[in-house]
C-alpha positions as CSV (number, residue, x, y, z in Angstrom):
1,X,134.7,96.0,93.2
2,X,133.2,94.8,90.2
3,X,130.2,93.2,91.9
4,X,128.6,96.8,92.8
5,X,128.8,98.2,88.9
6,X,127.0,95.8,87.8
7,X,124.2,98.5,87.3
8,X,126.8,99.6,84.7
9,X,127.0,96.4,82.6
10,X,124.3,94.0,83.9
11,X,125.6,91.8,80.4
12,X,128.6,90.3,81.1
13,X,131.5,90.7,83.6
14,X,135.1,89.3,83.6
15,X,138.6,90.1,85.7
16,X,141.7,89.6,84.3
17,X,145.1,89.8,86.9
18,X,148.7,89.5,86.9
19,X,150.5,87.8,90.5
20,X,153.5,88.9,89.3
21,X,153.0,92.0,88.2
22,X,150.6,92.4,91.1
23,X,147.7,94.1,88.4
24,X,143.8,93.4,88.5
25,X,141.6,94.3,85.6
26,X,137.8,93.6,86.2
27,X,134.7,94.9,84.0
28,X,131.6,94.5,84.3
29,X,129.7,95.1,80.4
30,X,126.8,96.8,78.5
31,X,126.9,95.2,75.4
32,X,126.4,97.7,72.4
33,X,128.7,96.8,69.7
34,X,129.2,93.0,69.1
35,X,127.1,91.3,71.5
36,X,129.2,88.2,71.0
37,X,131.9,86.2,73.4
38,X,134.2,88.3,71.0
39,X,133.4,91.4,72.9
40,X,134.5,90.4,76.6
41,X,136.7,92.3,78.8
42,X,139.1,92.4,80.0
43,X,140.2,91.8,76.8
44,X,144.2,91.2,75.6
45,X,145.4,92.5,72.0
46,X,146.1,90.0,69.3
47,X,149.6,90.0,70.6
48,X,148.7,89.6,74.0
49,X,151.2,92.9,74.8
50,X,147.8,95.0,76.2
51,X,145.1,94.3,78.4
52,X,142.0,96.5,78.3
53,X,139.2,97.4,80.6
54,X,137.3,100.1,78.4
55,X,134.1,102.3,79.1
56,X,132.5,103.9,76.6
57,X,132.0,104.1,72.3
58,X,134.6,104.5,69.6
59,X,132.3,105.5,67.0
60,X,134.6,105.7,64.2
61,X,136.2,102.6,65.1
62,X,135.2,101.1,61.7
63,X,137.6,103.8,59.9
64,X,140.5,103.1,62.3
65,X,140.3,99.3,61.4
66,X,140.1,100.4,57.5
67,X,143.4,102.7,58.4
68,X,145.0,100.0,59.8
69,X,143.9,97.1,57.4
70,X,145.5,99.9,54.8
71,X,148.4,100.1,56.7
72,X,149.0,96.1,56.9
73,X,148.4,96.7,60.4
74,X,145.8,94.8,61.2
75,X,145.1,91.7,63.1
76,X,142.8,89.0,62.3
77,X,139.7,90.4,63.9
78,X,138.0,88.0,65.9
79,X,134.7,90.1,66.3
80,X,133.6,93.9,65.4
81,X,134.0,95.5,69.1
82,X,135.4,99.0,69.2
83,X,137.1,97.6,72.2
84,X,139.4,95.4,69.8
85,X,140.0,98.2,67.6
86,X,141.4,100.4,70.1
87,X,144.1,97.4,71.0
88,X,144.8,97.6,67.6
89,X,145.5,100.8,67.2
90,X,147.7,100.8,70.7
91,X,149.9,97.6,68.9
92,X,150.2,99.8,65.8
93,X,150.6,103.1,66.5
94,X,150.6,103.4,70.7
95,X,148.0,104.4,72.8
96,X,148.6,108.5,72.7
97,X,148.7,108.3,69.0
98,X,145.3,106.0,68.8
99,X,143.5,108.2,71.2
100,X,144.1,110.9,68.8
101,X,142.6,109.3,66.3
102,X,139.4,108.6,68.2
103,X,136.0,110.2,68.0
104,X,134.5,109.3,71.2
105,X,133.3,109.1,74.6
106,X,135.8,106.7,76.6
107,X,137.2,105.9,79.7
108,X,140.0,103.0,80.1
109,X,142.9,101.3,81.7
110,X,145.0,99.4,79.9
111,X,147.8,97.3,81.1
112,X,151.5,97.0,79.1
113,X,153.1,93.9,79.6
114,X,156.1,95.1,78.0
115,X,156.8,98.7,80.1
116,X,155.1,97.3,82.7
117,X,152.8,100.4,83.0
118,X,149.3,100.9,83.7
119,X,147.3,103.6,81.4
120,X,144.5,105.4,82.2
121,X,142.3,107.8,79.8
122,X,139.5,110.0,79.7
123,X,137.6,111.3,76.8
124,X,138.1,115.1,75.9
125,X,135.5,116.6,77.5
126,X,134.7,114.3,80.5
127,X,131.7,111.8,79.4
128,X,132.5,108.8,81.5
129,X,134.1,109.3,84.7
130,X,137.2,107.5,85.8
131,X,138.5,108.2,89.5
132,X,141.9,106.8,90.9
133,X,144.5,107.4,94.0
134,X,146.7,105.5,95.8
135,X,145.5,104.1,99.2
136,X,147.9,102.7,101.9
137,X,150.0,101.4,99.2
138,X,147.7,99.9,96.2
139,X,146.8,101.8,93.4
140,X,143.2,101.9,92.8
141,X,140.6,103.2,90.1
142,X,137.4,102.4,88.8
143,X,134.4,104.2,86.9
144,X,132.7,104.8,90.2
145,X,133.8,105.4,94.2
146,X,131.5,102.7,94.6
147,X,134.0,100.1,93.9
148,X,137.0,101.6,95.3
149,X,135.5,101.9,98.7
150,X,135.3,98.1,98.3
151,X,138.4,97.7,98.9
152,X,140.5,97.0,102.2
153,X,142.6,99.3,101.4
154,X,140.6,102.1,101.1
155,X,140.7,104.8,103.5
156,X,137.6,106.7,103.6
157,X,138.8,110.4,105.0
158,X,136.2,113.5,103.9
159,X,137.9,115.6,101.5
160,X,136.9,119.4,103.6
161,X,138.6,120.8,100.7
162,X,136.4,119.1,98.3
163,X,133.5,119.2,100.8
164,X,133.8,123.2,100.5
165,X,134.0,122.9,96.4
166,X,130.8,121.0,96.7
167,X,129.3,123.8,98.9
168,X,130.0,126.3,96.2
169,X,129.0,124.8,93.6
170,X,126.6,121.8,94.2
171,X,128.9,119.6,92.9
172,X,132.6,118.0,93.5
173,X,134.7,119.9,90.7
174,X,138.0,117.9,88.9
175,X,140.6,116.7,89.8
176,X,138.9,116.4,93.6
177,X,136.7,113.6,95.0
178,X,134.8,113.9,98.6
179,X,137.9,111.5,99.6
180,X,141.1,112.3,100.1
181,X,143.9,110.6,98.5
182,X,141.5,109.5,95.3
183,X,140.7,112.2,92.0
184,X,139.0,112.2,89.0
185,X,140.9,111.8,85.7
186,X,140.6,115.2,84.4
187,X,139.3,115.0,81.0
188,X,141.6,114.8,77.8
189,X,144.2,113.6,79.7
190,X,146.2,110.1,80.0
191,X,148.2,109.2,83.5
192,X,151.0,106.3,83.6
193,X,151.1,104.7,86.5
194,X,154.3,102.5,87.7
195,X,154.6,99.9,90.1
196,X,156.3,102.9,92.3
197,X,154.1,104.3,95.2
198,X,156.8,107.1,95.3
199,X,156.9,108.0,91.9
200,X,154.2,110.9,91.1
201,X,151.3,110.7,88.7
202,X,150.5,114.0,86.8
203,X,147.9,113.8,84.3
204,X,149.2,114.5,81.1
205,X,146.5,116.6,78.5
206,X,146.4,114.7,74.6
207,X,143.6,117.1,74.2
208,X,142.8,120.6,74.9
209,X,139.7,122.6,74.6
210,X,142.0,126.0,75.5
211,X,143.9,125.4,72.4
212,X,140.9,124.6,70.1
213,X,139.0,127.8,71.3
214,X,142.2,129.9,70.7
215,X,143.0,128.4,67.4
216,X,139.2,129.0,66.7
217,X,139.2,132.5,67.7
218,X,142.8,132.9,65.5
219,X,141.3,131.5,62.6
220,X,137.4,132.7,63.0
221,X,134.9,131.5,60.6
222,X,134.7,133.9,57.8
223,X,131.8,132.5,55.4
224,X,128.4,133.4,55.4
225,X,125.4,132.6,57.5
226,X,124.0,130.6,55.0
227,X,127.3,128.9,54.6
228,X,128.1,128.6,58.4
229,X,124.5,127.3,58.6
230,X,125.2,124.4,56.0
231,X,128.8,123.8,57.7
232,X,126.6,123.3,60.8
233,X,123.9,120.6,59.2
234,X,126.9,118.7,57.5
235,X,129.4,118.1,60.7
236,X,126.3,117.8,63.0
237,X,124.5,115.4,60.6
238,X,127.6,113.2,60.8
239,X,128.0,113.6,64.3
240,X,124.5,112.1,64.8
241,X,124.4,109.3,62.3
242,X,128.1,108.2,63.7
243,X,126.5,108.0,67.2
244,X,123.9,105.9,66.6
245,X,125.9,103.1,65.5
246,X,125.1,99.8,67.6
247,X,123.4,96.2,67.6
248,X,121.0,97.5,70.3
249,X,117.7,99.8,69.6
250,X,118.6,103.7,69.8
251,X,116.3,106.7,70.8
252,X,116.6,109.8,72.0
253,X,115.8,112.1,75.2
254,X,113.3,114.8,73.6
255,X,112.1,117.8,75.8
256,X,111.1,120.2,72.8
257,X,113.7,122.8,74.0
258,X,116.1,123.2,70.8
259,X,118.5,121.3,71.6
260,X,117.1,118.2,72.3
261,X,115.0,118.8,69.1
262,X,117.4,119.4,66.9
263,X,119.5,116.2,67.9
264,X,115.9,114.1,67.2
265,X,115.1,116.0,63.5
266,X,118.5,115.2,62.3
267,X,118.1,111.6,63.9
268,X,114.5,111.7,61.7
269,X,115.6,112.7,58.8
270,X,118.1,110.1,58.9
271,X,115.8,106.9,59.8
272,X,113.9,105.0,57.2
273,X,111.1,104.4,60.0
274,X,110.0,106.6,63.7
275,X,112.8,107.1,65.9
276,X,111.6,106.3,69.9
277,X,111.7,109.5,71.5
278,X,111.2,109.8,75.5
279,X,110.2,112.9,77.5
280,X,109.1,112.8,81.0
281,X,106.1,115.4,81.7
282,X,105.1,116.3,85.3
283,X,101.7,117.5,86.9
284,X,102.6,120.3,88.0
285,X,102.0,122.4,84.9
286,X,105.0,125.3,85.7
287,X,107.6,122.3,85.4
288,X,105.9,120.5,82.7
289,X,107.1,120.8,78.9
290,X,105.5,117.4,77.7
291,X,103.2,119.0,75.6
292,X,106.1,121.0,74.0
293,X,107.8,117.8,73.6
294,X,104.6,116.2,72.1
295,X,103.5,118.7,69.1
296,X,107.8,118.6,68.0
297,X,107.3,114.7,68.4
298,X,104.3,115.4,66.3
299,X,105.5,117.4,63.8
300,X,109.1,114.9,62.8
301,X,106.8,111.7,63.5
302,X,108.8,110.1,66.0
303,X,107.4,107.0,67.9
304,X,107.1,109.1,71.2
305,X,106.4,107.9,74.8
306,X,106.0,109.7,77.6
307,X,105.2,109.8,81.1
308,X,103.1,112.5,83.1
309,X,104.5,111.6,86.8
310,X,103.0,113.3,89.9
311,X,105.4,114.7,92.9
312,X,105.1,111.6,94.9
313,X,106.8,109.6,92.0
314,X,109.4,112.1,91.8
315,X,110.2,112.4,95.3
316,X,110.2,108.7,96.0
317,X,113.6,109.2,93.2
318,X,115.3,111.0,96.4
319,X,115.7,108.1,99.0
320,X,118.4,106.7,95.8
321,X,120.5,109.7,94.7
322,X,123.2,109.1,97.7
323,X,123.7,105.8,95.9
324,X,123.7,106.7,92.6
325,X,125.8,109.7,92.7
326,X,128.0,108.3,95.2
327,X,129.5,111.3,96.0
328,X,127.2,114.2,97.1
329,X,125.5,116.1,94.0
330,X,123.0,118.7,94.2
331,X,121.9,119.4,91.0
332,X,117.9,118.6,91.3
333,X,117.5,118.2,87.8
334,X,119.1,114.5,88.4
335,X,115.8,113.4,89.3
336,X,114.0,114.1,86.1
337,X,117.1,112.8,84.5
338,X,116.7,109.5,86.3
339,X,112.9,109.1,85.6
340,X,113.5,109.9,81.7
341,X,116.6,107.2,81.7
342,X,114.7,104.8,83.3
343,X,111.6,105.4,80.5
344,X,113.8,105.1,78.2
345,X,115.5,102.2,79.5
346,X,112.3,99.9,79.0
347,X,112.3,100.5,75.1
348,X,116.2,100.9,74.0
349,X,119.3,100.7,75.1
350,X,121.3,103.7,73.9
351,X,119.7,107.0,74.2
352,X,120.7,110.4,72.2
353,X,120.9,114.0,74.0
354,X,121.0,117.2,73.2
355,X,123.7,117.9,76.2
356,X,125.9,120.7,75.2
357,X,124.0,123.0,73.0
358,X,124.3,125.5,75.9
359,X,127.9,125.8,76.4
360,X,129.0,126.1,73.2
361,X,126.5,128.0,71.0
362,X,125.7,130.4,73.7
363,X,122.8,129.1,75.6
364,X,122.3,129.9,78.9
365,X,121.1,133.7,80.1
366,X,124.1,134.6,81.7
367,X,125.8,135.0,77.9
368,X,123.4,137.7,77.1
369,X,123.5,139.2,81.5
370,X,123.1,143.2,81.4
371,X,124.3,143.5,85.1
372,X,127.1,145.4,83.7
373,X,125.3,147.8,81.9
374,X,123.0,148.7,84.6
375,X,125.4,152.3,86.7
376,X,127.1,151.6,89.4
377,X,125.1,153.8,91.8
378,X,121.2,152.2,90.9
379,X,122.9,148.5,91.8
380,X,122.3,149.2,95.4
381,X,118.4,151.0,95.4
382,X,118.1,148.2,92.7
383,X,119.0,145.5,94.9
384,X,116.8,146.9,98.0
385,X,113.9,147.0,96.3
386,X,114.0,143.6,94.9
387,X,115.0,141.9,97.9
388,X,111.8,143.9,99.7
389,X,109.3,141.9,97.8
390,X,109.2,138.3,98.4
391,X,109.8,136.1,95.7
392,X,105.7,134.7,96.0
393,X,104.6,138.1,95.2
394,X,107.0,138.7,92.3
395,X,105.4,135.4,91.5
396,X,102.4,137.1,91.2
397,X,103.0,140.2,90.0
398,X,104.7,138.5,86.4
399,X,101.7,136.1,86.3
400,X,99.1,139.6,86.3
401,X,101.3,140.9,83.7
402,X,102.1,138.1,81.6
403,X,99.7,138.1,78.9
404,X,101.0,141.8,78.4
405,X,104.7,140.6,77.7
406,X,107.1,139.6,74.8
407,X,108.1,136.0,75.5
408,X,111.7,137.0,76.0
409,X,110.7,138.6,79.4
410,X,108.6,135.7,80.6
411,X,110.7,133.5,82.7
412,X,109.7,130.4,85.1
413,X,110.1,131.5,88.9
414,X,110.3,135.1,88.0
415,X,110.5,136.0,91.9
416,X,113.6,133.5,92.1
417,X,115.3,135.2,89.4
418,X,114.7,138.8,91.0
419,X,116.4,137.8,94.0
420,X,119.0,136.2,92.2
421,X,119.8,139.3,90.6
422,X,119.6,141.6,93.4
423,X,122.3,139.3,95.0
424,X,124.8,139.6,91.9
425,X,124.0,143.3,91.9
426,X,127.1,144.3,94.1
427,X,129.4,142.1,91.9
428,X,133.0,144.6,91.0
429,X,134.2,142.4,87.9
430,X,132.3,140.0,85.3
431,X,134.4,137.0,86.9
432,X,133.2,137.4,90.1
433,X,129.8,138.1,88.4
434,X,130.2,134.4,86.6
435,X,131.6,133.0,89.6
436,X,128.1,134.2,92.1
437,X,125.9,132.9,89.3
438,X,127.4,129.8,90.0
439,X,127.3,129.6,93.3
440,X,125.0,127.8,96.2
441,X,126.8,129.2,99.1
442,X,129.0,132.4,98.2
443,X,131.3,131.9,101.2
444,X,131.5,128.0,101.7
445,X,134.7,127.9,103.6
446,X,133.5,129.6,106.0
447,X,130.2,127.5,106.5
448,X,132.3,123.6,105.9
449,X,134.3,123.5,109.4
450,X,138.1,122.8,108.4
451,X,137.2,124.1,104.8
452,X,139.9,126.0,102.6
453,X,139.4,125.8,99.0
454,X,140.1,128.3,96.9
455,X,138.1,128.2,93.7
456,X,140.1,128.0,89.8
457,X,137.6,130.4,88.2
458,X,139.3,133.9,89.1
459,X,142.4,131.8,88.2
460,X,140.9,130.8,84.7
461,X,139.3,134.2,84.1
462,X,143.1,135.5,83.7
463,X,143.9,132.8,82.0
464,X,141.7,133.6,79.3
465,X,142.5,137.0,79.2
466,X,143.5,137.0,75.4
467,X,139.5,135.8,75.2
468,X,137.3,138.6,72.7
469,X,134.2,138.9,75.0
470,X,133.1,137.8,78.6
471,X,130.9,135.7,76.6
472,X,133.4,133.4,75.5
473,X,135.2,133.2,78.5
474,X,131.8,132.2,80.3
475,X,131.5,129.7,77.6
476,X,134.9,127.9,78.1
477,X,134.6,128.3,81.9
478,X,131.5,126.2,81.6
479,X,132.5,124.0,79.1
480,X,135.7,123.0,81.2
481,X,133.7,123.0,84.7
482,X,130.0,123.2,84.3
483,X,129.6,120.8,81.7
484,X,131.7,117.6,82.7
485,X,131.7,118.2,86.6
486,X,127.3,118.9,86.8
487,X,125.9,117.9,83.6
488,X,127.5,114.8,82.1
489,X,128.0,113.6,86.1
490,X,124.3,113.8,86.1
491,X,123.5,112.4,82.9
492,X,126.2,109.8,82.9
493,X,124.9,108.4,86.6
494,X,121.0,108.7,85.5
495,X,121.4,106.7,83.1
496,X,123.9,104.1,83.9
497,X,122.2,103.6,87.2
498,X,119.7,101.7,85.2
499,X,121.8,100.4,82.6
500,X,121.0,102.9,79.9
501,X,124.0,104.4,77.4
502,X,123.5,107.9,76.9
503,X,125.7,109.9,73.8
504,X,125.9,112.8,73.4
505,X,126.2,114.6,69.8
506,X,127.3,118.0,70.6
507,X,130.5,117.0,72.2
508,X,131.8,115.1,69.0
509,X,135.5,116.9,69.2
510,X,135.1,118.3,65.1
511,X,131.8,120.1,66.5
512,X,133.4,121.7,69.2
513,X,136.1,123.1,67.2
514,X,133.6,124.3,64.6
515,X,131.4,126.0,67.3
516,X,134.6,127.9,68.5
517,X,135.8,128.9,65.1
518,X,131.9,131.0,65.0
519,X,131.8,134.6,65.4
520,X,130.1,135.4,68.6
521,X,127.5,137.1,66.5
522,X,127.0,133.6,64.9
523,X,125.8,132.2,68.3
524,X,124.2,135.4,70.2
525,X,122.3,137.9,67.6
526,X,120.5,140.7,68.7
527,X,119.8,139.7,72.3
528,X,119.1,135.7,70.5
529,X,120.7,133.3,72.2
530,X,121.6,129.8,70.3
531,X,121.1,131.6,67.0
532,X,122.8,129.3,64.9
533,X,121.1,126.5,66.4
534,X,117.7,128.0,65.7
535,X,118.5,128.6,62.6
536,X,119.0,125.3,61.5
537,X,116.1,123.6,63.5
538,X,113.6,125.9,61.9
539,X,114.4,123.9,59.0
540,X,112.7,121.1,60.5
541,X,110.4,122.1,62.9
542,X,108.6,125.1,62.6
543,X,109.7,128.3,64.5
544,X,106.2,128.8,66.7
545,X,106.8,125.2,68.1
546,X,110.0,126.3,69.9
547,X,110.0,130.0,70.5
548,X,109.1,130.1,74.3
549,X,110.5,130.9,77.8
550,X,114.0,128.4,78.6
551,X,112.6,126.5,81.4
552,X,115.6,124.4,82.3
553,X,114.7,120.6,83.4
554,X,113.4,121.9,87.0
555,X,110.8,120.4,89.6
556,X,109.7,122.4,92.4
557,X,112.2,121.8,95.4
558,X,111.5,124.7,97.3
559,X,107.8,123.9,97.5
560,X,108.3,120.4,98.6
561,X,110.7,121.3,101.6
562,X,107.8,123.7,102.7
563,X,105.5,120.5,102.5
564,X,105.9,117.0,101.8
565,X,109.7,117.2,102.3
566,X,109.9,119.3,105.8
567,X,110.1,116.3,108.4
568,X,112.8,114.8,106.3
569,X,114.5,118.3,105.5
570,X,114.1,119.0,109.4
571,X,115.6,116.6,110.4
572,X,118.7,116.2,108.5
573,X,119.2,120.5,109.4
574,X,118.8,119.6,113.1
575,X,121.1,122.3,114.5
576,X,122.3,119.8,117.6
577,X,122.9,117.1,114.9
578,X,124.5,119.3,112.6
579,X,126.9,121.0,115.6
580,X,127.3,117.0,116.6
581,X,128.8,115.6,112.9
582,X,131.4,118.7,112.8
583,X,130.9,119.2,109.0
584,X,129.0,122.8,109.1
585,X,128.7,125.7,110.6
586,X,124.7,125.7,111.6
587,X,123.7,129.3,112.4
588,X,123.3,130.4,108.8
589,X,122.1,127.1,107.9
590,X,119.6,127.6,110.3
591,X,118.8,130.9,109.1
592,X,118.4,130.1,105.3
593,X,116.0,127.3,106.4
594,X,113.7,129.2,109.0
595,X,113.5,132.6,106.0
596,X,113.0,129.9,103.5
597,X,110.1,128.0,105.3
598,X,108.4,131.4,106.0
599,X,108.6,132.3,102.5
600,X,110.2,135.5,103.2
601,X,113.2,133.6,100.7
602,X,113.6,131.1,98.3
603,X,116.6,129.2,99.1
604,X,116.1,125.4,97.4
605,X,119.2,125.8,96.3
606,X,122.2,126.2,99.0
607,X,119.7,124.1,101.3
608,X,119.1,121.1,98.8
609,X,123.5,121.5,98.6
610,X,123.2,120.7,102.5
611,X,120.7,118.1,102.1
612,X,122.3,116.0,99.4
613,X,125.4,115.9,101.8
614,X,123.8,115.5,104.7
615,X,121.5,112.4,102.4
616,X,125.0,110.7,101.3
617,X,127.0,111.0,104.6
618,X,123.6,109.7,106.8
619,X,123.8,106.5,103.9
C-alpha cells in the first residue's frame, strides 16, 4: 500500500503496526520541514500514547510549540517537524482541541494506545484527500485508492451512484468514491474508528464553513474600502509569509490572471531576492497567457521560467490521468496543471497558488449571470436563435467584432458560451440555474445504467435560504463542492504525482472568515467581479497588465477529438463496446459525438466526462 505512493513522498518511507491491536501505520514522505531522521513517520509522541501518519503543513506549528512550552507542556523536542508538534498538542490538549488550533492543510491518522481508537482528519476545506471504508472486515484508508485497492481485502464494486455524480459533474463529489463501501473524509471533520466492524462511523465536523459565512453575514464588515482593503493586505500578507515556511526552495504557479499575481507580489514584496515563478504557455495562441504571465513576472522581478508546449506534449499528458487521478476526473484543466507542477518540480519543491480567489471574492461569471433578468417569454426565441448558429460561426462573428468591444464582452470560445446559455435559458429557479451551469450531463441517471443519485445542491440551496443574495449562496455551494471535490483534487494530484507540495494561501481559515464578513458590494462592484482583489493587486502591478478577458486554464479539447484525438475518442465511444461494458446508455452518447464531430455542437465537455471514465475503467 505504501509502495504505490511513493510518488507522494519519494524521501523516506516507514510502517509502524500493532499484532495486538491488529493496527498498521505506513507513510511514505516529502520532506519539507526538518529533513532529518527526526522527521520520520510513523512517528510515536514523547509518551509513546499516539502514533501518527500525517499529510500535509502546520504552518503555525512554531506558535503551538511556544503555547505549549508556555504552558510547561512541552516535551523535549527531538527535531523541528510540524508532525512532532501536532503529537504534542494531542498529549496536551487532545486531538479535537489541537486541530482547532491549527492553520493548515492536513490529512492524518493517528492511533491511541490508550482508547484504543483510530483518528482520522481532514483539513477545513479539503486540501489533501483522505479516503476510508471497511472492506470484508478490515478497516482501510489511505491518501489515495491507489493503495487501498492493494489490498486483499479490497472489493473493487463500481459505485453507479457515484458513477452518475461523476456524470453530472465531471467529478466524484464527497463523501462518495467510484467504489462502494470506501468514502472520502469530508472536509473539517474527524471520524473515530473502533476495533468494531458493527459500530458506525459518522464523521464528526470541528469545522464549518456554514457557520463562518453565517456569523460573517451576522456580523458584516462595516469599515471602509480603504480599511477593508488594508484588512485584506495585512491577513493575506500573513497568510503568505506563514506558507512559505520550509527547508526546501519555494515558488509559485503564476499565470497573470489576479489571483495567481497577487499571491506572487505579496510573495515579492516579502523576499530579499526573485521568487521562481512558473507558468506554462501553449502554441496555440487562444489558450495561451504566458505572455500575460511574463510582463507581471516582469514588472515584480521574479526569476520566471516558462515553457511554450505544443499540443502533442499536451496530449501525450492523457495516456497518465487514469493513474494519477485514480478515480475518473474530467476536469481538462488537469493537464496544464500537471505540465506546470512538473516545471515547477525541476526548480523547487513547494509551490504557491492562487486557488480560491474565485470562490470567495466573487470570481467566476456566474456571480454576476443576468439569465434572471432577461423576461420569461424572450428565453425561448432567445434560446432558438442561439442554438441556430453553430458555435464556429459565433466564433467568427465575435472575432469580426472584437476590436469594436469593451473587454468585458470579449470572452474565449464565445460560440461555446452562446450555447451554453441558450441551454440554461429554460431554467425556473436560480438553483437549478447554478446547478445546469455545473453540469456535463443534465440527466446522468438516466444515461449511467443502474444510476440513482440525487444531487445535494437543491438540498443546500434551502439550506442556505437565510443567505442575502444568490451570489452568496453560489459562492458557498462552490466553496463546499466545487472547490475541494474539482479544484484542489486537481491540484493536489498534479502535483503530488510528481512529488511537488502545492499551498494554497487563500484557504488560510482567518482569510475565509474575513472574505465572508465583506459586503457583497466589497467583492462584485458595478458588474466587477473580484473587486477587492483588484483593488489591492493594483498596488503592485499596474492595472493595464491585468484587465483582460478570464480565460480559465483551458486547452482546446474539442478541436483535438475532431483531429488528433478521434481514433482514440472512437474507439473508447464504440456503441457495441459501450452496450457490451453495461455502464451507459449509448444512443445519446452517440448522438453528442456524431453532432460534435460535424461541428453542428460543441460538446468537449459531457464527452471528455465519458472518456475519462471510459480512460480509467479500460486501465
Amino acid at each position: 500500500m505504501a509502495f504505490v505512493l511513493r510518488h507522494r513522498g519519494p524521501d523516506d518511507h516507514g510502517i509502524w503496526f500493532d499484532n495486538d491491536a491488529r493496527i498498521g501505520l505506513a507513510h511514505t514522505r516529502l520532506s519539507i520541514l526538518d529533513l532529518s531522521t527526526a522527521g520520520h513517520q510513523p512517528m510515536p509522541s514523547a509518551s509513546g500514547r499516539f502514533i501518527i501518519s500525517f499529510n500535509g503543513e502546520i504552518y503555525n506549528h512554531l506558535e503551538m510549540r511556544t503555547r505549549l512550552q508556555e504552558a510547561s507542556s512541552a516535551p523535549n523536542w527531538r527535531g523541528h517537524s510540524d508532525t512532532e508538534t501536532l503529537l504534542a498538542g494531542f498529549e496536551a490538549w487532545g486531538i479535537e482541541a489541537t486541530v482547532q488550533k491549527t492553520t493548515g492543510m492536513f490529512a492524518f491518522a493517528v492511533w491511541d494506545k490508550h482508547t484504543r481508537t483510530l483518528t482520522l482528519a481532514r483539513d477545513r476545506i479539503g486540501e489533501k484527500p483522505l479516503y476510508y471504508g471497511w472492506q470484508n472486515g478490515a478497516f482501510l484508508f489511505a491518501s489515495e485508492l491507489e493503495a487501498i485497492k492493494c489490498h486483499p481485502s479490497f472489493c473493487g464494486d463500481i459505485n453507479r451512484n457515484a458513477l452518475a455524480a461523476y456524470m453530472q459533474f465531471g467529478n466524484v463529489p464527497a463523501p462518495q468514491s467510484i467504489y462502494t463501501g470506501i468514502s472520502k473524509l469530508t472536509q473539517g471533520t474527524l471520524l473515530t474508528v473502533t476495533l468494531d466492524p458493527a459500530k458506525e462511523c459518522i464523521p464528526v465536523p470541528y469545522w464549518s464553513l456554514l457557520d463562518v459565512a453565517r456569523k460573517g453575514q451576522q456580523a458584516p464588515f462595516e469599515g471602509s474600502d480603504s480599511e477593508a482593503l488594508a484588512q485584506l493586505n495585512s491577513t493575506l500578507s500573513a497568510a503568505v509569509l506563514s506558507q512559505q515556511i520550509a527547508d526546501v526552495p519555494v515558488g509559485a504557479f503564476l499565470s497573470g490572471g489576479i489571483d495567481s499575481s497577487l499571491i506572487v507580489a505579496l510573495m515579492q514584496s516579502q523576499a530579499n531576492k526573485p521568487v521562481r515563478t512558473f507558468t506554462i504557455g501553449f502554441e496555440n495562441a487562444q489558450y495561451n497567457e504566458a505572455n500575460y504571465a511574463r510582463a507581471v513576472a516582469n514588472h515584480l522581478g521574479t526569476q520566471h521560467t516558462e515553457l511554450i508546449v505544443n499540443a502533442a506534449q499536451a496530449q501525450e499528458v492523457i495516456v497518465g490521468l487514469p493513474t494519477l487521478y485514480d478515480e475518473p476526473f474530467a476536469d481538462s484543466s488537469a493537464i496544464p496543471t500537471f505540465l506546470v507542477s512538473k516545471l515547477a518540480h525541476s526548480y523547487v519543491k513547494v509551490s504557491l497558488s492562487g486557488d480560491g480567489g474565485d470562490e470567495l471574492f466573487g470570481g467566476y461569471n456566474r456571480y454576476s449571470n443576468k439569465v434572471e433578468k432577461i423576461p420569461r417569454f424572450l428565453r425561448g426565441p432567445l434560446a432558438l436563435i442561439l442554438n441556430s448558429v453553430s458555435p464556429n460561426t459565433w466564433d467568427l462573428a465575435a472575432s469580426l467584432a472584437s476590436p469594436l468591444l469593451p473587454n468585458s464582452l470579449k470572452f474565449t470560445s464565445p460560440g461555446d458560451r452562446a450555447h451554453k446559455l441558450a441551454s440554461v435559458l429554460h431554467c425556473d429557479s436560480p438553483s437549478q440555474l447554478y446547478e445546469r451551469l455545473l453540469s456535463q450531463w443534465t440527466e446522468a441517471n438516466a444515461i449511467v445504467f443502474g444510476g440513482d443519485y440525487k444531487s445535494s445542491i437543491q438540498f443546500l440551496w434551502q439550506e442556505l435560504s437565510d443567505f442575502k443574495s444568490n451570489e452568496l449562496k453560489m459562492m458557498a455551494c462552490d466553496t463546499l463542492g466545487y472547490l475541494p471535490n474539482d479544484i484542489l483534487h486537481k491540484v493536489d494530484r498534479a502535483a503530488m504525482g510528481v512529488s511537488l507540495e502545492t499551498r494554497v494561501p487563500f484557504l488560510d481559515h482567518r482569510i475565509i472568515e474575513f472574505a465572508w464578513r465583506l459586503p457583497q458590494h466589497m467583492k462584485i462592484r458595478n458588474g466587477q467581479r473580484k473587486w477587492l482583489l483588484r483593488e489591492l493587486l493594483y498596488k503592485y502591478v499596474p492595472r493595464n497588465l491585468i484587465e483582460r478577458p478570464k480565460t480559465g486554464f483551458g486547452i482546446p479539447i474539442g478541436d483535438w477529438l475532431r483531429g488528433p484525438l478521434r481514433d482514440w475518442a472512437e474507439d473508447l465511444l464504440c456503441e457495441s463496446r459501450l452496450r457490451q461494458e453495461g455502464f451507459f446508455d449509448p444512443t445519446p452518447i452517440r448522438k453528442k459525438w456524431s453532432e460534435h464531430l460535424s461541428g453542428k455542437r460543441n460538446w468537449q465537455e459531457p464527452l471528455w466526462t465519458v472518456l475519462m471514465f471510459q480512460a480509467w475503467a479500460n486501465q
